[in-house]
N, C-alpha and C positions, 0 to 999 in steps of 0.2 A: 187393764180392766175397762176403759173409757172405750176401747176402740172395740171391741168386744160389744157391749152394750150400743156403739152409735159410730156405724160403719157407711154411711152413705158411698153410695156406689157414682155421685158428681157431686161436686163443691165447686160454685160457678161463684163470681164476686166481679166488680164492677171497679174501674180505678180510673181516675181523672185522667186526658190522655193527654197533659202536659206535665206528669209528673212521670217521666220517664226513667227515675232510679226504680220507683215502683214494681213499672214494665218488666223492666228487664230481674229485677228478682221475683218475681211468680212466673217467669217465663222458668228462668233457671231451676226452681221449684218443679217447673210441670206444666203449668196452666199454659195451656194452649188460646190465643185471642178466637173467638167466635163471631163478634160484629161489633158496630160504634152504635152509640146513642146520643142524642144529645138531651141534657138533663138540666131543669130548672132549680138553680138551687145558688144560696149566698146573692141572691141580687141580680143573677144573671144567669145564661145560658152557655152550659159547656159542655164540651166533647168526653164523653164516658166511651174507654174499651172494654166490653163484655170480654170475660176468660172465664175457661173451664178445665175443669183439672178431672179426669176421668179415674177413678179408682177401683173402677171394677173388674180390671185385669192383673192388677196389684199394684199399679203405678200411683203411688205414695208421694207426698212431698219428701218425705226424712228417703226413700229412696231413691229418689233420682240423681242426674246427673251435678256434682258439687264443682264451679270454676275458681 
């Protein structure tokens, strides 16, 4: 029902890019990296990887490829 009602065709999110277990499951998931940022935040300044997960051609998280 949920996905019905709220279907966005990108889901883009942001992940600190020294936490590389993250990385690599939203990779795994789908989300392709798009660009870095660096983001003011906890005291200081850190490197953010922009990703985007495209699902307007049906490419789902619960669909893709599972390692």
């Amino acid at each position: 029902m949920g996905k019905e009602r709220f279907a966005p065709p990108t889901v883009r999110l942001s992940v600190a890019s020294f936490n590389r277990r993250a990385v690599t499951v939203y990779e795994r998931a789908g989300f392709q990296i798009i660009g870095e940022e660096k983001v003011r935040t906890n005291g200081g300044i850190y490197n953010f990887i922009k990703m985007e997960l495209d699902q307007s051609n049906g490419n789902q998280a619960s669909d893709s490829k599972r390692h």
